[in-house]
C-alpha positions in Angstrom: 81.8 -19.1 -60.1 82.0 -20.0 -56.8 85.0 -20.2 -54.5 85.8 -23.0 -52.3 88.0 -22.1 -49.6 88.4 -23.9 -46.6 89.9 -23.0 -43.1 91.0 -25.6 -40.2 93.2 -25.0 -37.2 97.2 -26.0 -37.4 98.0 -29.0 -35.4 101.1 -27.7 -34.1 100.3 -24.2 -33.0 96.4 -23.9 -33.1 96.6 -20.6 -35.2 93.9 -20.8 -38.1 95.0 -21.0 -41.7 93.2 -20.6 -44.7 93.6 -22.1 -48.0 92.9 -25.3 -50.1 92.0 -28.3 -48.5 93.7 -31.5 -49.6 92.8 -35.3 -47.4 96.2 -37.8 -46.9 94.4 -41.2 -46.6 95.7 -43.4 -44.6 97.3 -46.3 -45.7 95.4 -49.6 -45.2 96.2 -51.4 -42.3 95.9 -55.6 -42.0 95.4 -55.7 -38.6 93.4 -53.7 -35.4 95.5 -51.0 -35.5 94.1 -48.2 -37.3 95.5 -44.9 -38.8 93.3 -42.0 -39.1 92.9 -39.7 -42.2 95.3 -36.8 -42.4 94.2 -33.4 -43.9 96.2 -30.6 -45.1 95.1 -26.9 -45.8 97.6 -25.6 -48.5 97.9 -21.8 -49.0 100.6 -19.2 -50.7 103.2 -18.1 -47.8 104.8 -14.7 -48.6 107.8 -15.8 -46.3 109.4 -17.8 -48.9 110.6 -17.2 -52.3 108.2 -17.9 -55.4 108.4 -20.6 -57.2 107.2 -21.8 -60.8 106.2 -18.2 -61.8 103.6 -18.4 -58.4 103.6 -15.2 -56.7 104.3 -17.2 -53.6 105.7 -20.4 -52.5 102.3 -22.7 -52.0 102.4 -24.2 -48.1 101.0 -27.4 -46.5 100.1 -27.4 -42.7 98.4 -29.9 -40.8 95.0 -29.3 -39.7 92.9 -30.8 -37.3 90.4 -32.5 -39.1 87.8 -31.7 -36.5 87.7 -27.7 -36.9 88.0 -28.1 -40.9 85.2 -25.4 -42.3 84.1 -24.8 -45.6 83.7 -20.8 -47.2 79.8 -20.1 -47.7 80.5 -17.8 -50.5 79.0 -14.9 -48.0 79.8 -12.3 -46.1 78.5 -10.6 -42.8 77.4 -7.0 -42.7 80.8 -5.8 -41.5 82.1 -7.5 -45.1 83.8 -10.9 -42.6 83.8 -14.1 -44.6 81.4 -16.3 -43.0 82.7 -20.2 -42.5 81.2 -23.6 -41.6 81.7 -23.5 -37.9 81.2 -19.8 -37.5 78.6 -18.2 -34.4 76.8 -15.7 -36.2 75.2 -12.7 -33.8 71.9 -11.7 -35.3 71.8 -8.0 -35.4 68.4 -6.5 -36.2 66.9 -5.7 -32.9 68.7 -8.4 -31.0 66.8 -11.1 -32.9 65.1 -11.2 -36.5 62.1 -13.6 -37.6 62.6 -14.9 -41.1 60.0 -17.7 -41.5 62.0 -20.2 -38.7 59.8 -23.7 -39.6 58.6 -23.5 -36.0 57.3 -20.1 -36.6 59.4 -19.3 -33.4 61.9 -15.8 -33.0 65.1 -17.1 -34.1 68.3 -17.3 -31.4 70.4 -14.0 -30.8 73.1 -17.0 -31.8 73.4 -18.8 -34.6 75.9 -21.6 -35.7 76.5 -21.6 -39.6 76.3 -25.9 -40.8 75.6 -27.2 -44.1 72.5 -29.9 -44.7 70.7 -30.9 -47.8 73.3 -29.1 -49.9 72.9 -25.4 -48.4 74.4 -23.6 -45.9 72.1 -22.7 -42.9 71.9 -21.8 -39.3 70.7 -23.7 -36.6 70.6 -22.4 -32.6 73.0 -25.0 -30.8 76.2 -27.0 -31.6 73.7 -30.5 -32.3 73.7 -30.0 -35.9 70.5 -32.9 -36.7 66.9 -31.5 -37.4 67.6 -28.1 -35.3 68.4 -25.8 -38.4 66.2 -22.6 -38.4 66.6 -20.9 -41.5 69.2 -20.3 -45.2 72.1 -18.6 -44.1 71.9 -16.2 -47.0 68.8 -14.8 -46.0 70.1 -13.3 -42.4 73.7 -13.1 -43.5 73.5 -9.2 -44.5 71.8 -8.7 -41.0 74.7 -10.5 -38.9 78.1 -10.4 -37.4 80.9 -13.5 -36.9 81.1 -13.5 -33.2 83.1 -16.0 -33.8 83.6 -20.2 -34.1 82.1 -23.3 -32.0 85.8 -24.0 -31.6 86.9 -21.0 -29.8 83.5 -19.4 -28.3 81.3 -22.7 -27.3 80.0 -20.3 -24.4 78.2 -18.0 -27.0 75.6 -20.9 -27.7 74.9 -21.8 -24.2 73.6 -18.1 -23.9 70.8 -18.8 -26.2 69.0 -20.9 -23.3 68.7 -17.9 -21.1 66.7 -16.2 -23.9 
């Protein structure tokens, strides 16, 4: 069975947190002024006591809604859980061909989306018709260089290539 696990940074502090995602709607409004959504990660916190026979005391943070990623379910070669959002770095040789639809070398850099109900890569931050290949396929060749939230420069360095 698969896990879902999501990850999203805290409002407050920016420090990521990983858990169970949960969306606060907001309450209907009769006039122009509009409330957005609210979404909560919720994860056990060894800091507090247990509760209700749970090894730990279950936590709600707020999250930005904006760097909310999903689990894939896969890990890089270094065994790093790879998450909607994350830069992977393609490691066989610099770059690795795996039947891209334009027939092209893939990108050293690869950011990890989700389209027609799988998880692939595509080789800049415009998510629409740019996806290159599955993300299980290279997964056991790459690394997480890390997230379009807190390395954007890693995907400009694909247009030098």
């Amino acid at each position: 069975m698969r896990e879902y696990r999501f990850r999203g940074k805290e409002v407050d502090t920016g420090k990521w947190v990983y858990g169970g995602l949960f969306k606060e709607p907001a309450p209907p409004q009769c006039f122009e002024k509009t409330l957005e959504d609210k979404y909560w990660i919720v994860y056990p916190d060894p800091r507090y006591m247990p509760d209700w026979n749970l090894p730990y005391q279950m936590v709600r943070t707020d999250v930005d809604k904006e760097t909310v990623g999903q689990y894939t379910g896969l890990k890089d070669k270094n065994g790093k859980e790879i998450y909607e959002g994350d830069i992977l770095e393609l490691n066989k040789d610099g770059r690795i061909f795996y039947g891209t639809p334009d027939g092209l070398l893939a990108k050293k850099y690869q950011l990890v989306g989700f389209k027609d109900g799988a998880f692939m890569t595509c080789r800049n931050k415009h998510l629409i018709d740019d996806y290159d290949t599955y993300l299980w396929i290279i997964s056991k060749y790459s690394t997480v260089a890390g997230n379009i939230y807190d390395n954007k420069n890693l995907l400009e360095e694909n247009k030098d290539e």
